[in-house]
mmCIF file of the C-alpha atoms, coordinates in Angstrom:
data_MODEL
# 
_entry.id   MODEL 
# 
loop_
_atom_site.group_PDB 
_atom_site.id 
_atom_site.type_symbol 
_atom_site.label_atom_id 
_atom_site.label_alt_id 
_atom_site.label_comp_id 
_atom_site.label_asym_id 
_atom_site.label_entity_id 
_atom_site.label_seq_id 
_atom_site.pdbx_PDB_ins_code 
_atom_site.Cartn_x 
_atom_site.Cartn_y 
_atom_site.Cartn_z 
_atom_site.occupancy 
_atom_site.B_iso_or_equiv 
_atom_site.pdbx_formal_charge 
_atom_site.auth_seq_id 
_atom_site.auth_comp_id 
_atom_site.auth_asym_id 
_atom_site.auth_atom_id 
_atom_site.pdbx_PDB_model_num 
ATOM 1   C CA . UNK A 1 1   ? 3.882   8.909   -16.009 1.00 0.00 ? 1   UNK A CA 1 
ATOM 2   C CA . UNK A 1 2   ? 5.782   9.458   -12.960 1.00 0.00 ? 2   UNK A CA 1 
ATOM 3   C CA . UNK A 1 3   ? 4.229   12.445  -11.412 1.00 0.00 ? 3   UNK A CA 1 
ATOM 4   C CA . UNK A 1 4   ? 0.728   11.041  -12.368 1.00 0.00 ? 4   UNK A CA 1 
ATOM 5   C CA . UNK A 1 5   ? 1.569   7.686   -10.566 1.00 0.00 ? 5   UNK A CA 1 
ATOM 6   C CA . UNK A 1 6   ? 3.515   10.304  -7.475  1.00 0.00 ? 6   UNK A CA 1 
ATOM 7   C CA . UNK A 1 7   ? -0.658  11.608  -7.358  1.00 0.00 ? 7   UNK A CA 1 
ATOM 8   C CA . UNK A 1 8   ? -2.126  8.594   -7.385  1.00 0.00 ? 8   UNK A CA 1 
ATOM 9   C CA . UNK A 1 9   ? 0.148   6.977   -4.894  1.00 0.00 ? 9   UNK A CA 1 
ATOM 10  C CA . UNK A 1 10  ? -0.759  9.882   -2.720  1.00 0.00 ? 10  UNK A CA 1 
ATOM 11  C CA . UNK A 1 11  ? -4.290  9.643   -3.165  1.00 0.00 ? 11  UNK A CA 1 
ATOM 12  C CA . UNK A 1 12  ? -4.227  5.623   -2.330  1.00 0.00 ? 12  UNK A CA 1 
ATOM 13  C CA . UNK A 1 13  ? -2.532  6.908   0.992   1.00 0.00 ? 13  UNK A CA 1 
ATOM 14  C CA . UNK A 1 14  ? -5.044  9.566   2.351   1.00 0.00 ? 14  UNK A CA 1 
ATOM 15  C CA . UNK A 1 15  ? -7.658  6.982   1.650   1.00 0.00 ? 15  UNK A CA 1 
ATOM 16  C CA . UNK A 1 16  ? -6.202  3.916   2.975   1.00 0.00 ? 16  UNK A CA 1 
ATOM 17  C CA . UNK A 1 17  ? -3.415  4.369   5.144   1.00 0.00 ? 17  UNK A CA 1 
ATOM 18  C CA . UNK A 1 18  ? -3.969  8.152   6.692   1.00 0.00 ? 18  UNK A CA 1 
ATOM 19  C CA . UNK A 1 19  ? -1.702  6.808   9.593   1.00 0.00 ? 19  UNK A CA 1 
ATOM 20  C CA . UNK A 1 20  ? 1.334   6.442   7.387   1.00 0.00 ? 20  UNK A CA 1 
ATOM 21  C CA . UNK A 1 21  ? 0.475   9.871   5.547   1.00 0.00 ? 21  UNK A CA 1 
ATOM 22  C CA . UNK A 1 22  ? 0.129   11.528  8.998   1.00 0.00 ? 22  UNK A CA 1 
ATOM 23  C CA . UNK A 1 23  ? 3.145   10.221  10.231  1.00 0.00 ? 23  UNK A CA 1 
ATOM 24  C CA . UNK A 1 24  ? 5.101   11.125  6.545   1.00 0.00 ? 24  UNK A CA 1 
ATOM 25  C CA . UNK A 1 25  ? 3.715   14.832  7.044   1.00 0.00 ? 25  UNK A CA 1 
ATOM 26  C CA . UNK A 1 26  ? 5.047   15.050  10.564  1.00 0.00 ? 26  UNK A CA 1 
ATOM 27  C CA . UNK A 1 27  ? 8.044   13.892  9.747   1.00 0.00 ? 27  UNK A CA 1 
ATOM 28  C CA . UNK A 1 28  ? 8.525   16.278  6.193   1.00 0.00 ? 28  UNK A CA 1 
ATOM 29  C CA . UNK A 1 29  ? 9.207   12.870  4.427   1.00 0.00 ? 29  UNK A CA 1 
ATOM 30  C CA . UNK A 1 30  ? 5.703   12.931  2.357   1.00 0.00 ? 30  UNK A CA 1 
ATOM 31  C CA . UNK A 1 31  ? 7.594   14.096  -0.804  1.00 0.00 ? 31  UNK A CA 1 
ATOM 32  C CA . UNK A 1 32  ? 10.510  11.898  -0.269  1.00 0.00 ? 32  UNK A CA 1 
ATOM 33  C CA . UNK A 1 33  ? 8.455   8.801   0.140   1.00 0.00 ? 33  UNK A CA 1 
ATOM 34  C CA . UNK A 1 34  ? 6.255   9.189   -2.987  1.00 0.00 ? 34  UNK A CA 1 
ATOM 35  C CA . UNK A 1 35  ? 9.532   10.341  -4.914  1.00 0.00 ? 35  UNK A CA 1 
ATOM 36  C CA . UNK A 1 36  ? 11.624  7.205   -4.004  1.00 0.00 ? 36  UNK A CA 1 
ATOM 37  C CA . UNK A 1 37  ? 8.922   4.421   -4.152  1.00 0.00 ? 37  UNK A CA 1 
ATOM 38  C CA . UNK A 1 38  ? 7.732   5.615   -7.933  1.00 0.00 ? 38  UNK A CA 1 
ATOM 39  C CA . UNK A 1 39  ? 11.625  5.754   -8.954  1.00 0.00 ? 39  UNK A CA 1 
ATOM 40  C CA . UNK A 1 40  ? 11.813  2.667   -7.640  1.00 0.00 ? 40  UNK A CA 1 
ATOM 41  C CA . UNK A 1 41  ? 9.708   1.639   -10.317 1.00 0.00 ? 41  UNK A CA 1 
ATOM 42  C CA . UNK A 1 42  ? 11.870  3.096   -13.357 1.00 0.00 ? 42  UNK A CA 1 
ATOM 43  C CA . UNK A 1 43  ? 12.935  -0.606  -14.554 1.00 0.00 ? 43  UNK A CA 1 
ATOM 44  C CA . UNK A 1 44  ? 9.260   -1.322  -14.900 1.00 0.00 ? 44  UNK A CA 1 
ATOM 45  C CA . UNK A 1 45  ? 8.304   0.725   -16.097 1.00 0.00 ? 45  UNK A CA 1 
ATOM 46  C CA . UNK A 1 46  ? 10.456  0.633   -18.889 1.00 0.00 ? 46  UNK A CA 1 
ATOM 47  C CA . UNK A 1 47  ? 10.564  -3.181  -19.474 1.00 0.00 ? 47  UNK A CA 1 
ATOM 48  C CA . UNK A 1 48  ? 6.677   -2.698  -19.871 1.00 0.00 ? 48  UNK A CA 1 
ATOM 49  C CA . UNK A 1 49  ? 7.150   0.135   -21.973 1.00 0.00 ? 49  UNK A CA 1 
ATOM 50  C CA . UNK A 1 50  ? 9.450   -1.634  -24.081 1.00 0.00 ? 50  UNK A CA 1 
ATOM 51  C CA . UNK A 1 51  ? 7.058   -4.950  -24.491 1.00 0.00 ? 51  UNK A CA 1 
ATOM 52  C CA . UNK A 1 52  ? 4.351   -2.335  -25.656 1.00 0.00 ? 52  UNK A CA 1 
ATOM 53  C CA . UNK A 1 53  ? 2.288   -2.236  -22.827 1.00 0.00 ? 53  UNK A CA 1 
ATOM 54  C CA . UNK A 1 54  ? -0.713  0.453   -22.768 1.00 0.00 ? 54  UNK A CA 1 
ATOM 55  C CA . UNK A 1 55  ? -0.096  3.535   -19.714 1.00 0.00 ? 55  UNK A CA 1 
ATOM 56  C CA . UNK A 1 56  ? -3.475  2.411   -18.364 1.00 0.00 ? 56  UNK A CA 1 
ATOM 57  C CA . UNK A 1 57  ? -1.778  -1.262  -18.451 1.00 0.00 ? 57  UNK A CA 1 
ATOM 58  C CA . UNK A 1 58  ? 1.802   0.128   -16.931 1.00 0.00 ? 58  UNK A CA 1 
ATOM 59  C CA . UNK A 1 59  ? -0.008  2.390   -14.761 1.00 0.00 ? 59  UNK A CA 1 
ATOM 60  C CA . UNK A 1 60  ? -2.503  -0.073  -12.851 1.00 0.00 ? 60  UNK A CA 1 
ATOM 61  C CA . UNK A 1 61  ? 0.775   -2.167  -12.785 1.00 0.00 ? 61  UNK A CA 1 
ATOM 62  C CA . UNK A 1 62  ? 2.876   -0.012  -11.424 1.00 0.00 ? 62  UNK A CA 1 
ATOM 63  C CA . UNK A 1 63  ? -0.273  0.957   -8.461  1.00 0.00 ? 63  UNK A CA 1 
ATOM 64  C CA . UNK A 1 64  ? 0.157   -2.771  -8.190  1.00 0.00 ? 64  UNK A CA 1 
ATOM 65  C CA . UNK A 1 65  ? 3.455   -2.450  -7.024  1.00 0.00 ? 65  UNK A CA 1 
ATOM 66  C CA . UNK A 1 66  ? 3.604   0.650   -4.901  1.00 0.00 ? 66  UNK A CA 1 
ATOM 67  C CA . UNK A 1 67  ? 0.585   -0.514  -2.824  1.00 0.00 ? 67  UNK A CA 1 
ATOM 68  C CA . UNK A 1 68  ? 1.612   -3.860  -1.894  1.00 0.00 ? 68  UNK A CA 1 
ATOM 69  C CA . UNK A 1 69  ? 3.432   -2.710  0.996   1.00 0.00 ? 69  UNK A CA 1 
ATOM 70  C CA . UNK A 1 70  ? 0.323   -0.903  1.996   1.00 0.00 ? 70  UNK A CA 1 
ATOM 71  C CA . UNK A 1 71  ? -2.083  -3.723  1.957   1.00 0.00 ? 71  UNK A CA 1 
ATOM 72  C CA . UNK A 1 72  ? -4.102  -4.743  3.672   1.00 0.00 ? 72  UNK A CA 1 
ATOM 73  C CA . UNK A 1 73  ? -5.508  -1.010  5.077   1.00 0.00 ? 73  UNK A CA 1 
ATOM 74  C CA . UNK A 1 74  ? -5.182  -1.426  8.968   1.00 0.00 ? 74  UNK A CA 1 
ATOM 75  C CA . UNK A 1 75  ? -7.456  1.445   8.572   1.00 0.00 ? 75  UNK A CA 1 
ATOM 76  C CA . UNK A 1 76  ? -10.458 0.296   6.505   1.00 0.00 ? 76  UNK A CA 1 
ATOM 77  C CA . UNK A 1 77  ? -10.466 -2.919  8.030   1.00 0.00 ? 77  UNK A CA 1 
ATOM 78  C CA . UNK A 1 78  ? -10.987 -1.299  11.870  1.00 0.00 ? 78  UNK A CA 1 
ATOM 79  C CA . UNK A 1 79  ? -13.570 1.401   9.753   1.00 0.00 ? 79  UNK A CA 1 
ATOM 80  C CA . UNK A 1 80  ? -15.051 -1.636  8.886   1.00 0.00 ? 80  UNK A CA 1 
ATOM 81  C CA . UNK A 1 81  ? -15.455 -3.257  12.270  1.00 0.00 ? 81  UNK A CA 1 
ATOM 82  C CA . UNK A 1 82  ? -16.039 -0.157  14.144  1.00 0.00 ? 82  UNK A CA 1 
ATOM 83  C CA . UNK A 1 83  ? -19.001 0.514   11.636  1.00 0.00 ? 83  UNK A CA 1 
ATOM 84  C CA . UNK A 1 84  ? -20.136 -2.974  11.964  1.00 0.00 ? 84  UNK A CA 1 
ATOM 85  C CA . UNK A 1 85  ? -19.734 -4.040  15.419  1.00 0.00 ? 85  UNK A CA 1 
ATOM 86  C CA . UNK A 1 86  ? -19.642 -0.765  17.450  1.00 0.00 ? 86  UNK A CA 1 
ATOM 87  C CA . UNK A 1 87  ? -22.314 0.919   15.393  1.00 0.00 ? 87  UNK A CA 1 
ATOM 88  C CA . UNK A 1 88  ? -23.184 4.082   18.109  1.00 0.00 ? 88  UNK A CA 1 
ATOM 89  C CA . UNK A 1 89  ? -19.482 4.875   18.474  1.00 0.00 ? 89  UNK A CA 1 
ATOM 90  C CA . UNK A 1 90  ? -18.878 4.577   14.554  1.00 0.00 ? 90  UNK A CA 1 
ATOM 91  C CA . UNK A 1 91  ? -22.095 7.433   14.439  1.00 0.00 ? 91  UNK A CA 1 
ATOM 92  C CA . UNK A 1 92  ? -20.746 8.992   17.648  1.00 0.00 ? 92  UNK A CA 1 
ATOM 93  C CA . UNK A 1 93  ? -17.249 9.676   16.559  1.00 0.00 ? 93  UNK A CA 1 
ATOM 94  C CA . UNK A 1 94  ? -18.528 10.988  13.052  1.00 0.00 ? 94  UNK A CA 1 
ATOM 95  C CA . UNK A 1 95  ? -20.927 13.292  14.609  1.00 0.00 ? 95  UNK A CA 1 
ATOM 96  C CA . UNK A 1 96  ? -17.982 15.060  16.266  1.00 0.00 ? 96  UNK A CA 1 
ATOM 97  C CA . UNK A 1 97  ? -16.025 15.072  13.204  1.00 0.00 ? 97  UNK A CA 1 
ATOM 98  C CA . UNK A 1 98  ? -13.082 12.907  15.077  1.00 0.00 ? 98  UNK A CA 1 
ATOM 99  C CA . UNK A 1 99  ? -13.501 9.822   13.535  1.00 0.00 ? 99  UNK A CA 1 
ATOM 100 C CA . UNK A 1 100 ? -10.507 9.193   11.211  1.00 0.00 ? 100 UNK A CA 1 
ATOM 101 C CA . UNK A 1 101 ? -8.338  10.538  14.526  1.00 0.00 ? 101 UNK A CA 1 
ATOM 102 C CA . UNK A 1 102 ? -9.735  8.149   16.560  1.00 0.00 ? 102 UNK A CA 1 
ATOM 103 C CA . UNK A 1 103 ? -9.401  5.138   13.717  1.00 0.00 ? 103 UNK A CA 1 
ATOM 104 C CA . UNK A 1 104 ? -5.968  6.487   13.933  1.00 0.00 ? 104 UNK A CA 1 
ATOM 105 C CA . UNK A 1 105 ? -5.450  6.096   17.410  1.00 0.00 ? 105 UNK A CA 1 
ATOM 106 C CA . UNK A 1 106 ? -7.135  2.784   16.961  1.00 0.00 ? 106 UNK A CA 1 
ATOM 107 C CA . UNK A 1 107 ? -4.429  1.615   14.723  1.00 0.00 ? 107 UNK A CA 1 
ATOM 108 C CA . UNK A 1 108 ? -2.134  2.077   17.284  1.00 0.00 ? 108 UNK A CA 1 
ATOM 109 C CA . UNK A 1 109 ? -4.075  0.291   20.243  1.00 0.00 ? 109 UNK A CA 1 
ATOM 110 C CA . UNK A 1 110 ? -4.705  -2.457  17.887  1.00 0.00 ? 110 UNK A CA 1 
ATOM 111 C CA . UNK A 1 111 ? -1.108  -2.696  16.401  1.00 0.00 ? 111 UNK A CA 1 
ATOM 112 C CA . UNK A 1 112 ? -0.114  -5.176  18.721  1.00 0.00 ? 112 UNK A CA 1 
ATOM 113 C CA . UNK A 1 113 ? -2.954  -7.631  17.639  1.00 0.00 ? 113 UNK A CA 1 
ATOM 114 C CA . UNK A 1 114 ? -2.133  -6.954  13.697  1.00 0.00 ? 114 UNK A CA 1 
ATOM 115 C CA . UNK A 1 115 ? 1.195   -7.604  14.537  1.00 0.00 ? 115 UNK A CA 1 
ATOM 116 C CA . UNK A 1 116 ? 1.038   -10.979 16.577  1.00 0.00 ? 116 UNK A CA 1 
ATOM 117 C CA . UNK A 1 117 ? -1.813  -12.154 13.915  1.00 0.00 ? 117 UNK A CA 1 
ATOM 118 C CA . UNK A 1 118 ? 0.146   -11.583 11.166  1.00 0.00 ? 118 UNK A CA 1 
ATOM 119 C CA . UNK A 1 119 ? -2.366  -9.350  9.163   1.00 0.00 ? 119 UNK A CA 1 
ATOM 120 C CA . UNK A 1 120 ? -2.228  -9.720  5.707   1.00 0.00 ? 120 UNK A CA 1 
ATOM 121 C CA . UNK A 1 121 ? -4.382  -10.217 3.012   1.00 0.00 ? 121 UNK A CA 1 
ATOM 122 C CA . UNK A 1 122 ? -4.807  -13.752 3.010   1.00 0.00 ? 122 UNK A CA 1 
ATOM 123 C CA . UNK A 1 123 ? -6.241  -13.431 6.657   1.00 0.00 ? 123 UNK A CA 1 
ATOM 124 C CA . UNK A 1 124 ? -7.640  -10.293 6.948   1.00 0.00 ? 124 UNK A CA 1 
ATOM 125 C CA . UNK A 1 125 ? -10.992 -12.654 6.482   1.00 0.00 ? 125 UNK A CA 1 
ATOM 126 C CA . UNK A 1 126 ? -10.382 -14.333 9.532   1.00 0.00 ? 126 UNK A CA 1 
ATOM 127 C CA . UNK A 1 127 ? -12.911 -15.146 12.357  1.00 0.00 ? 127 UNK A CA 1 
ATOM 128 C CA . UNK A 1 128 ? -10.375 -15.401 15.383  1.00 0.00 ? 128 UNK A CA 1 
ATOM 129 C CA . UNK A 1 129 ? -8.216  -11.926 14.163  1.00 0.00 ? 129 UNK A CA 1 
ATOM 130 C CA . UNK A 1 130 ? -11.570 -10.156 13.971  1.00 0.00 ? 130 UNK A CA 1 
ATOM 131 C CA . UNK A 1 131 ? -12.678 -11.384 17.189  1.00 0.00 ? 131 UNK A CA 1 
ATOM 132 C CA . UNK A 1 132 ? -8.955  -10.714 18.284  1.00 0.00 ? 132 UNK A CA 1 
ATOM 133 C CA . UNK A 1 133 ? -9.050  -6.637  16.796  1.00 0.00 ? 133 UNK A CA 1 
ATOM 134 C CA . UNK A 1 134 ? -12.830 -6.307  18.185  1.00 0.00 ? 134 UNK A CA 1 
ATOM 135 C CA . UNK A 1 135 ? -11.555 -6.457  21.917  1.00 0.00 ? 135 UNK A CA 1 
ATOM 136 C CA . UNK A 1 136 ? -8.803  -4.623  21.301  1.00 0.00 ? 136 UNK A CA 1 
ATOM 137 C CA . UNK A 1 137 ? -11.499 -1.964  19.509  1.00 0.00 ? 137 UNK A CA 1 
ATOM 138 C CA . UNK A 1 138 ? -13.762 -2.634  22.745  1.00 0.00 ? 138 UNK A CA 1 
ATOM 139 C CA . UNK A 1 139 ? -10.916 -1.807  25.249  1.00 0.00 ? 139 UNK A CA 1 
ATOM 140 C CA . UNK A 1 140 ? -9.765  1.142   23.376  1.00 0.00 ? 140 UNK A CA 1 
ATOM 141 C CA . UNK A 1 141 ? -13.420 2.718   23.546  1.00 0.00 ? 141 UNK A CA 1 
ATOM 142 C CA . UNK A 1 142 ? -13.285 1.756   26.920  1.00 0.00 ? 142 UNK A CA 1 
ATOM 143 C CA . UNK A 1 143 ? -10.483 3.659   28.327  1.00 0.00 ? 143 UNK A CA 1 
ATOM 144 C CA . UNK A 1 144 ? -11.548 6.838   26.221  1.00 0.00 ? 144 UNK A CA 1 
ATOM 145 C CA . UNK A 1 145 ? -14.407 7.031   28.111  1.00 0.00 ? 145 UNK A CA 1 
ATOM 146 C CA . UNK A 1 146 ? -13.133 6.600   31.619  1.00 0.00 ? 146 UNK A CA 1 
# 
């Protein structure tokens, strides 16, 4: 169960948060940090294994868990806008096969405004942080082409 929900884990990462697994393989710590958050599960695990819960059950559970931290994706969401709002950059940047470098970059131009807004999941919907991220997106494609 562990190493399946160690894979998982990992794959939730690349797709959502390729910042954090970027940073985690720069820093050696990709093993550690999938290690340590799934053991952090063990009592879970086994109090749901105990009241007879399926794997499927334990194991979307479990994914439940691990990703909390990890939601909402900085990453998707500015995909999302880019793709939306900026539509010749989004095309641009995929054409020259740099666009999940640049989202990354993004995420750090942008960090400021995620951080101030307080970007969660209960506001990721919200008209004045998207308005808020889209100039930070706008200034950001700005100075990279200066």
């Amino acid at each position: 169960m562990q190493e399946r929900l160690i894979k998982k884990l990992q794959d939730y990462i690349r797709d959502n948060n390729p910042d954090l697994l970027l940073l985690l393989l720069e820093e050696n710590r990709l093993e550690d940090y999938l290690q340590e958050n799934v053991a952090s599960l063990s009592e879970l695990i086994t109090a749901l294994s105990e009241e007879n819960k399926s794997h499927s059950i334990i194991e979307e559970l479990c994914m439940e868990e691990l990703t909390k931290p990890l939601r909402p994706s900085r990453y998707n969401y500015l995909f999302s806008l880019l793709e939306e709002e900026f539509t010749n950059d989004f095309e641009r940047l995929q054409q020259k096969e740099i666009l999940t470098t640049e989202l990354i970059n993004m995420i750090t131009a942008c960090d400021p405004v995620f951080d101030e807004m307080q970007f969660t999941e209960e506001n990721e919907n919200d008209r004045c942080l998207r308005y808020a991220v889209t100039g930070a997106i706008h200034e950001y494609l700005n100075s990279e082409l200066e």
